[in-house]
matplotlib code that plots the C-alpha trace (Angstrom):
import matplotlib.pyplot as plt

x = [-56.0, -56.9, -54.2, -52.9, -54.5, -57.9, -57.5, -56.7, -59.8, -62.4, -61.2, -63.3, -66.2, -66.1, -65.4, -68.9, -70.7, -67.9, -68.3, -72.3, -71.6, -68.7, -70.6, -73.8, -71.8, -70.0, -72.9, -74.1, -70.9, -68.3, -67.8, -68.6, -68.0, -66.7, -69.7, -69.9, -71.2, -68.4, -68.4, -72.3, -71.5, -68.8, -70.6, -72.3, -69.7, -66.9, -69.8, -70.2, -65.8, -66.4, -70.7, -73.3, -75.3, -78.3, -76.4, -74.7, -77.8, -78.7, -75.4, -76.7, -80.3, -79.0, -76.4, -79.4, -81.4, -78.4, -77.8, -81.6, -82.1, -78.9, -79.7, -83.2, -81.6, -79.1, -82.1, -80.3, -82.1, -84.5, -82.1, -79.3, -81.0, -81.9, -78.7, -76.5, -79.2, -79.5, -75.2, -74.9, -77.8, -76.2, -72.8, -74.4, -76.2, -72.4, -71.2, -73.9, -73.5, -70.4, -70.8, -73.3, -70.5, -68.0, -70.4, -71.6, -67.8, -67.2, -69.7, -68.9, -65.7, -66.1, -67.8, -65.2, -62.6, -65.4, -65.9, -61.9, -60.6, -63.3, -61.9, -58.0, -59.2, -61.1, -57.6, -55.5, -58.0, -56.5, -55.7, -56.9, -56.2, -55.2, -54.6, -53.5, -51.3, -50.4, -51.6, -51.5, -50.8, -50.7, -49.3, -49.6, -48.8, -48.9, -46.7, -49.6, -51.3, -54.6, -54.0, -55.0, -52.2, -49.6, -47.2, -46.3, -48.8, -49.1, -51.2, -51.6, -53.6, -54.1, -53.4, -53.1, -49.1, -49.5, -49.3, -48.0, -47.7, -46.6, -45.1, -44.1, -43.1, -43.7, -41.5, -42.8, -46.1, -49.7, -52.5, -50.1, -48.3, -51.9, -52.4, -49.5, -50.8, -54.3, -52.4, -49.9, -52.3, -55.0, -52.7, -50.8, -54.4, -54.9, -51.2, -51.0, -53.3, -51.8, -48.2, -46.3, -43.7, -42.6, -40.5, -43.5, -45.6, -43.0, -42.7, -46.4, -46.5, -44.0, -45.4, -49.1, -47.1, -45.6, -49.1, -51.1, -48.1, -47.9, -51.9, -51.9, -49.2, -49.5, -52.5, -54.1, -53.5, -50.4, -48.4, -45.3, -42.2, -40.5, -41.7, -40.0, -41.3, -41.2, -42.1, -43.2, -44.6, -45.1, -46.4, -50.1, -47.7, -45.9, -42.9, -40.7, -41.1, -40.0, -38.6, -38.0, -36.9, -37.2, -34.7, -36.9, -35.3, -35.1, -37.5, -36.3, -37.0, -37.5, -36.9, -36.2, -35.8, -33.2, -33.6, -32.3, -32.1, -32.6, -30.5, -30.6, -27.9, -28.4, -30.9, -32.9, -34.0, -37.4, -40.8, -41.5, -38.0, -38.9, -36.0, -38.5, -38.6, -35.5, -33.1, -31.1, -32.3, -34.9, -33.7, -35.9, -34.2, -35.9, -35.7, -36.9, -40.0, -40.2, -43.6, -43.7, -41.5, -42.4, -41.7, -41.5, -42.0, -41.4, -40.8, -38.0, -40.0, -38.6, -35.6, -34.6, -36.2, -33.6, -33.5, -32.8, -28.9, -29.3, -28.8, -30.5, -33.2, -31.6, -34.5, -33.3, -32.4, -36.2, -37.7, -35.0, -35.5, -39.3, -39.7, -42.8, -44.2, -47.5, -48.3, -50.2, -48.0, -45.1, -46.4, -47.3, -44.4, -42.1, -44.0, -43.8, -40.5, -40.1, -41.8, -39.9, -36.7, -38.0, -39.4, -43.2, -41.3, -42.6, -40.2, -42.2, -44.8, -44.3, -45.5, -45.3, -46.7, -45.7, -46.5, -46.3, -46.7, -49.0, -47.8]
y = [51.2, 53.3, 55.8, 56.0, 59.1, 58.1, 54.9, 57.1, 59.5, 56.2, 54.1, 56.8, 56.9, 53.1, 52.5, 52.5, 50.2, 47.9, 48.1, 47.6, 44.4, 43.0, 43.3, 41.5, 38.7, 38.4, 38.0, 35.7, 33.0, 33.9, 31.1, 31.6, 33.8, 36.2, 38.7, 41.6, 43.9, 46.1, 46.7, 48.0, 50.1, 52.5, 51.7, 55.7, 57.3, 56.4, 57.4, 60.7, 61.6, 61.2, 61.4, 64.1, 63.9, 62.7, 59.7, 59.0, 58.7, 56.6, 54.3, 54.3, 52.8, 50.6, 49.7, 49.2, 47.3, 44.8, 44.3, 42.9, 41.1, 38.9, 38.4, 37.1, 35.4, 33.4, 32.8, 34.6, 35.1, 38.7, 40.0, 39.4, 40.7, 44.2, 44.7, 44.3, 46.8, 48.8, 48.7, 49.8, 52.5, 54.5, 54.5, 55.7, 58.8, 59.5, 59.6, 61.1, 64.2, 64.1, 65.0, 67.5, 69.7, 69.2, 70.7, 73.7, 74.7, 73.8, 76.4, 78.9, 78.7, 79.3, 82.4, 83.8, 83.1, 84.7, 87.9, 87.8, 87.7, 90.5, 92.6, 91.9, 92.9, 96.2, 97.0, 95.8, 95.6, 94.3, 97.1, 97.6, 95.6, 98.9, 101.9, 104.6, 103.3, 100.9, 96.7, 95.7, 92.6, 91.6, 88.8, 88.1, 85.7, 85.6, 83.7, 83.0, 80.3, 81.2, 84.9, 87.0, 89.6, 90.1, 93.3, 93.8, 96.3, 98.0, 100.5, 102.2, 105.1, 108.0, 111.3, 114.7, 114.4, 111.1, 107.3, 106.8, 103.4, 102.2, 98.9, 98.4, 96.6, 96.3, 95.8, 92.2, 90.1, 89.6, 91.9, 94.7, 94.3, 94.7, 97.6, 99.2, 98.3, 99.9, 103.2, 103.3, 102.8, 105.5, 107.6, 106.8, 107.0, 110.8, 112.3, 111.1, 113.6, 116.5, 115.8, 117.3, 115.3, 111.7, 113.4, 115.9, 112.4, 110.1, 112.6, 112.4, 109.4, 109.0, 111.9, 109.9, 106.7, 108.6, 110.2, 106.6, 105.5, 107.7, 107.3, 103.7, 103.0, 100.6, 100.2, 96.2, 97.8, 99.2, 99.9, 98.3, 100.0, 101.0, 100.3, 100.4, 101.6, 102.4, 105.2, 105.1, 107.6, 107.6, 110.5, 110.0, 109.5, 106.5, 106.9, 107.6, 106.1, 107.8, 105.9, 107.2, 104.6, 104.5, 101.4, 99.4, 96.4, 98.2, 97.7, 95.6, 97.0, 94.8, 95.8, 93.8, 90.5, 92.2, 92.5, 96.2, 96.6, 100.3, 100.4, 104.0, 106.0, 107.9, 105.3, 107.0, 105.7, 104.0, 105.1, 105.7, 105.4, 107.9, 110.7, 112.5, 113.6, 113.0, 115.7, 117.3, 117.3, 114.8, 112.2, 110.8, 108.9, 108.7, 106.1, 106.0, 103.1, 101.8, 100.4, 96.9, 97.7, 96.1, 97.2, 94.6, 96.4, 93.3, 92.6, 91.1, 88.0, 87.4, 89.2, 87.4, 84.0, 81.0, 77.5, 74.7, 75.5, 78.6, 80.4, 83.7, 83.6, 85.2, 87.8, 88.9, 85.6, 84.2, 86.8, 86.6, 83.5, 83.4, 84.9, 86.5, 90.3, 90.5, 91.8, 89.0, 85.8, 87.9, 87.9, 84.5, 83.3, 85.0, 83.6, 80.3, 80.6, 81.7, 79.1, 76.4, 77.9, 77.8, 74.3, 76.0, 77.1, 80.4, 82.4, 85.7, 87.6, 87.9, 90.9, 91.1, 94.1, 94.5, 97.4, 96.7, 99.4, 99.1, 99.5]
z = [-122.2, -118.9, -118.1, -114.1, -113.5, -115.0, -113.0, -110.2, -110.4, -111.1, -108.0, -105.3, -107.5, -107.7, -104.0, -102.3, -104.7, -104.2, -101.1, -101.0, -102.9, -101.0, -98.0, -99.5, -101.0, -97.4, -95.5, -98.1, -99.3, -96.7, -93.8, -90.2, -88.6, -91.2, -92.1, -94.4, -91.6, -91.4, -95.2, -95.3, -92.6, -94.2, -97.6, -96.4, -95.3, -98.2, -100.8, -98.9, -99.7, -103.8, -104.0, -103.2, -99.9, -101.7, -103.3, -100.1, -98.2, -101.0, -100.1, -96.8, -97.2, -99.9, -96.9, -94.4, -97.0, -98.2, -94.0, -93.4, -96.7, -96.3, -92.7, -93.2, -96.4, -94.3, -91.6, -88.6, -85.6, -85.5, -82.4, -85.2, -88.1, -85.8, -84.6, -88.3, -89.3, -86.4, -87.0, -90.5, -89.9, -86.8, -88.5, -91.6, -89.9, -88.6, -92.2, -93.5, -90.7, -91.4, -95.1, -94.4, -91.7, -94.5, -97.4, -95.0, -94.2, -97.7, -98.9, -96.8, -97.7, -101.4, -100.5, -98.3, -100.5, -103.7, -101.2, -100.3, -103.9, -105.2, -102.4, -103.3, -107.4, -106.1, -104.7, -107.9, -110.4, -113.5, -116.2, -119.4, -122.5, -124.8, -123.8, -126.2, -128.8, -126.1, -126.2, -122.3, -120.6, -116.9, -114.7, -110.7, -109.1, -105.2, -102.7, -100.4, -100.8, -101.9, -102.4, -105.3, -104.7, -102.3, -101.9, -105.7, -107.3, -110.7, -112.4, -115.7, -117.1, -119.7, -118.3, -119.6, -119.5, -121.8, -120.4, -116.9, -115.2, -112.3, -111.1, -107.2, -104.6, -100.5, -98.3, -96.4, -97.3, -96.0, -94.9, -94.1, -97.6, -99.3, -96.9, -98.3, -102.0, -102.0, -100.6, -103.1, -106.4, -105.0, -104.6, -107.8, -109.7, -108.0, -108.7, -111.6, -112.9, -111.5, -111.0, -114.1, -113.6, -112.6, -110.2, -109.0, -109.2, -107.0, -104.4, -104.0, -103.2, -101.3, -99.1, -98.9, -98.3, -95.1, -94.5, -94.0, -92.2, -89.8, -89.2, -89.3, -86.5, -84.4, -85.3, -87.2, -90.2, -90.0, -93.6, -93.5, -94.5, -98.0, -101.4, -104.7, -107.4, -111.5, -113.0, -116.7, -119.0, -122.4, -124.6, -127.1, -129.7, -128.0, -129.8, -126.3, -122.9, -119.8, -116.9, -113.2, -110.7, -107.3, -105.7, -108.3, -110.8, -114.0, -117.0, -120.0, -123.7, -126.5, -130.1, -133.1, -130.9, -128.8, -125.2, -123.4, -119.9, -118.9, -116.0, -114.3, -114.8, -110.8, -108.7, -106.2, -102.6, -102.7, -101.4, -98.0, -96.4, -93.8, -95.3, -97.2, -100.8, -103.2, -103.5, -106.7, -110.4, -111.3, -112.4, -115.9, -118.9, -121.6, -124.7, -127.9, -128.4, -131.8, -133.1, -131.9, -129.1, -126.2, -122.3, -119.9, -115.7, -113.4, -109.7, -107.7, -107.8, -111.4, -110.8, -107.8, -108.8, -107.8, -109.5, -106.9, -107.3, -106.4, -109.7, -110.3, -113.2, -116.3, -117.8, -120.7, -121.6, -120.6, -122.6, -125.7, -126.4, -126.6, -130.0, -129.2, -129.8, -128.4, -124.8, -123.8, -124.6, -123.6, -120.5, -120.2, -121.4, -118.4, -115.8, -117.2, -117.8, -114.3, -112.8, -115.1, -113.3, -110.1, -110.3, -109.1, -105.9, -104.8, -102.4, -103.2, -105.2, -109.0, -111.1, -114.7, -116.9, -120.7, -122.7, -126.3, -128.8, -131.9, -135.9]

ax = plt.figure().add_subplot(projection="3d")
ax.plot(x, y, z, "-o")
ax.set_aspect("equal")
plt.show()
């Protein structure tokens, strides 16, 4: 027995033959003055929806052919006979011209969106699988339709001071929102090598953040405001992590099937607020990070995700219940969850990075 959706997919493909031989039979069995004219002639041009242009022009000619041989068959008058064909021919080349602006814009917009989403993955490019003691795992998924990334970014790299990542998010969405991105990781992927501190490193990029800003006003580009941020660092030995946050949702730390959420004790501002760098002590908490541990950074988009009541997704629940330890189907199994919740409603960009640490 054929399912509905195979039915569904055969009935295009099936169309323009049906079509071809409904209009033949027409012209040969139906009474005057029914005629299967108007059948041949969108034979073509259906075929060219579901078939290549090739086999639509194929349609087409089979069209024109079926038109003259039943009008000879049923002895109609030459004028007749030249003006079905002449019929089913012009509306052909219309369908067949058709199909041919259709594949051009078609093809050149696979290659925009090939160039487009090799640019958005030079800005994020996706981090590696292991770093250090460290199994990694990545998610995005961007509220635009068609995006690669939006204004959530993320990072992670060895440095001399030990393991530093970074998870963020930009104020707004759209080109300005990616703007803000590719300034935020270059400069995170430059400080991070020098700053001694997260604090030192923060403050960094908060100051380049301010820097581009100020260039960029008013100007296509121009960044748009704040962006919160996390902070993680995590010695060779991977045995503690290191968390500053910057107006950020806080990291969630799972050990032995138990979900942690490291709150921070003294928030600070986020990036970029235009009151320059933080004031008093620095503010990094550190926690201890068992083997197996895993470190789950994520955006507002999971944080803030509603289900059509209304009702906040529950994290520690979502990634509790999932029973899993490695990076990857940790991952995976958030943004499912996530989009379960949300019922694949999309309200804004979702990041998810897990750190998991090895035996």
């Amino acid at each position: 027995m054929v399912g509905p959706a195979v039915a569904q997919v055969r009935v295009p493909y099936v169309a323009p033959p049906l079509l071809l031989l409904g209009g033949v039979a027409a012209d040969l069995f139906a009474p005057q003055p029914y005629y299967g004219l108007p059948l041949l002639a969108c034979t073509s041009m259906v075929a060219g929806m579901v078939y290549s242009f090739r086999i639509s022009a194929l349609f087409g000619f089979a069209a024109c052919a079926g038109a003259a041989a039943s009008a000879g068959y049923t002895g109609r008058e030459y004028s007749a006979l030249f003006t079905d064909v002449a019929a089913v021919l012009v509306v052909s080349l219309v369908g067949l011209w058709i199909k041919w602006l259709v594949d051009r814009q078609g093809h050149n917009l696979a290659v925009a969106l090939t160039v487009a989403e090799a640019a958005q993955r030079a800005v994020l490019p996706a981090p590696p699988t292991d770093v250090g003691p460290l199994t990694v795992a990545d998610r995005y998924v961007a509220a635009q339709a068609g995006a690669a990334i939006g204004g959530d970014l993320y990072a992670i790299q060895e440095t001399p001071f030990g393991i530093r990542a970074l998870i963020g998010d930009v104020r707004g969405k759209g080109l300005r929102a990616v703007s803000a991105v590719s300034v935020a990781v270059g400069a995170f992927r430059e400080a991070a090598e020098h700053a001694p501190t997260l604090h030192e490193l923060a403050d960094r990029l908060d100051r380049a953040l301010d820097r581009e800003g100020g260039r960029r006003r008013n100007s296509e580009d121009d960044i748009e405001g704040f962006v919160t941020a996390l902070l993680v660092q995590i010695p060779p030995s991977g045995d503690t992590v290191t968390v500053l946050n910057r107006g950020h949702p806080p990291p969630y730390l799972l050990h032995d099937g138990a979900v942690v959420c490291l709150e921070p004790t003294h928030p600070e501002l986020p990036l970029s607020t235009g009151l320059g760098p933080s004031r008093g002590s620095p503010v990094e908490e550190t926690f201890p990070l068992a083997p197996r541990d895993s470190l789950v950074l994520v955006t507002d988009g999971v944080t803030e995700a509603r289900n059509p009541d209304g009702a906040f997704f529950d994290v520690p629940r979502g990634l509790g219940g999932t029973g899993l330890r490695e990076a990857d189907e940790l991952a995976e199994a958030l943004v499912k969850a996530v989009t379960e919740w949300t019922g694949g409603q999309r309200q804004d960009d979702m990041a998810v990075l897990v750190l998991t640490r090895g035996e």
